[in-house]
Structures are given as structure tokens and as C-alpha cells.
Steps between C-alpha positions, in 0.01 A plus 500: 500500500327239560303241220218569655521919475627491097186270422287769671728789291470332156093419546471869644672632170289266264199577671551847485625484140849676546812520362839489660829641322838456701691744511834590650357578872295258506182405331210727382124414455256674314126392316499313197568743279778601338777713738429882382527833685248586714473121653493431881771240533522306813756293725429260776569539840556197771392597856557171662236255386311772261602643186311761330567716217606866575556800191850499423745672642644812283795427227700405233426093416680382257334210272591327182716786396241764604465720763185533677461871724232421773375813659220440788428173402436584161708442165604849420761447231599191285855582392646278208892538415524652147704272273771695227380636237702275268313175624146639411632606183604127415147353632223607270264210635319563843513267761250243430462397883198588637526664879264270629652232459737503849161539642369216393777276517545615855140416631598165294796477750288589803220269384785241478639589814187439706448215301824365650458647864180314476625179380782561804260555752297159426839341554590638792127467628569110408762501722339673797219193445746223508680666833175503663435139439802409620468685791150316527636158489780575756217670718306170462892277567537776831132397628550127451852525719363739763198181560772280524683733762200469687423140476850448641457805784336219678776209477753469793854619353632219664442173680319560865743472809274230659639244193840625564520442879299133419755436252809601761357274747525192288858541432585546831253179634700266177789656711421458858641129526814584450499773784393242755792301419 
């Protein structure tokens, strides 16, 4: 995919305030809130140069130890392994972390991530800038050589014959003394 098309992606999901789990076929999007039954969850979809979100496809996803059941497009089950009974037994505390939290940290990541694609794409528009000034300065070195060509279209290659014959002539006279003789 291009830097270009995951730019567009990330902005499209900030903009529209999503979230994005990934999952063991791929990744799943879905709003802001938290993933419960019931939600439409998404996945994109490349067609050549567009990519557009489509409901997704019915299954089993598997994701951070759960399994998500996607009927029609829609959440429809939210299956989480049970643990032995001896391990709850043992933990009398519940589990302070707050489900949010992935969230959050997540849209941190994609924040950061489009942070970096930005700071990527400067770069690499830096480097399109200094390729087309030095393809500016060799157009300006290809005009200056091409006037030259022309100034020198209209100088002789080589001496005129005329000189040459002259110059044949004067040996031959220097010589002719010696023929008479």
C-alpha cells in the first residue's frame, strides 16, 4: 500500500472516530466505542486505487484471547475462554485494568503513526524538491550546450579545399627546379 493510501486510512479513521482491533483474519473496525454485541464491525477493501470499508464478512475472529462471532456484519457473540475454577478461587481481587484502555493507547499508536507517516512524507517530499532542481540546473547546462551546438552548426568541420590545393601547389613550385634538371 502505498504512503500515500495509509495517510488517507489513518485520517479517514480519526476523522470518523473509529476503532480498529486486529484480529486473526485480519483487522476489524468499529466506532469509538467499546467492541460489544450488536456492533457493525467493518474491514477494508482495496479495489485498485480505492479502498472503502465493507461489513465484515461472517466468522470466528480470534483477538487477544477472545473470540469474536460476526454474523451479517454485526457482532453477534463475544466468546471469552473460561479459566479453571481453581485460578478464580486463588484471585479474590478483580482486574484493575480498565477496557478502555487498548482503545486509547491504540488511537495513541495511530495518532503516532500518522504523526510519523507525516514526518516521512515531508522527507520524501524534500527529496522530490531537490530532484527537481537538479533536473532544473541540468535543463539550464542542456540549453547552454545545445546554443553552443548551434553556434558551431555554422563552422566548416574542416579547412576549405581551395587552401589545400594553394598549399599543394607551393610544394610542388619549391619543387619544380629540381624537375627541370
Amino acid at each position: 500500500m502505498k504512503i500515500n493510501k495509509k495517510v488517507r486510512l489513518a485520517l479517514r479513521s480519526m476523522l470518523l472516530k473509529t476503532s480498529r482491533v486486529a484480529t486473526d483474519k485480519g483487522e476489524l473496525i468499529f466506532g469509538e466505542e467499546e467492541l460489544e454485541v450488536g456492533e457493525e464491525v467493518f474491514v477494508e477493501q482495496t479495489e485498485g486505487e480505492e479502498t472503502e470499508l465493507i461489513a465484515a464478512p461472517d466468522g470466528e475472529y480470534e483477538w487477544e484471547g477472545k473470540t469474536i462471532v460476526v454474523s451479517e456484519g454485526k457482532v453477534s457473540e463475544i466468546r471469552v475462554p473460561e479459566e479453571p475454577e481453581q485460578v478464580e478461587a486463588e484471585v479474590d481481587e478483580p482486574a484493575e485494568e480498565p477496557i478502555d484502555e487498548p482503545e486509547v493507547e491504540e488511537e495513541a499508536s495511530i495518532e503516532d503513526r500518522v504523526a510519523a507517516l507525516e514526518a516521512r512524507l515531508e522527507e520524501v517530499l524534500g527529496g522530490i524538491n531537490e530532484i527537481l532542481a537538479a533536473m532544473s540546473a541540468l535543463n539550464g547546462r542542456i540549453d547552454e550546450l545545445e546554443g553552443r551546438i548551434k553556434a558551431l552548426e555554422g563552422e566548416p568541420a574542416a579547412d576549405p579545399i581551395d587552401e589545400t590545393v594553394e598549399q599543394e601547389e607551393t610544394r610542388s613550385s619549391k619543387f619544380s627546379y629540381l624537375k627541370r634538371k
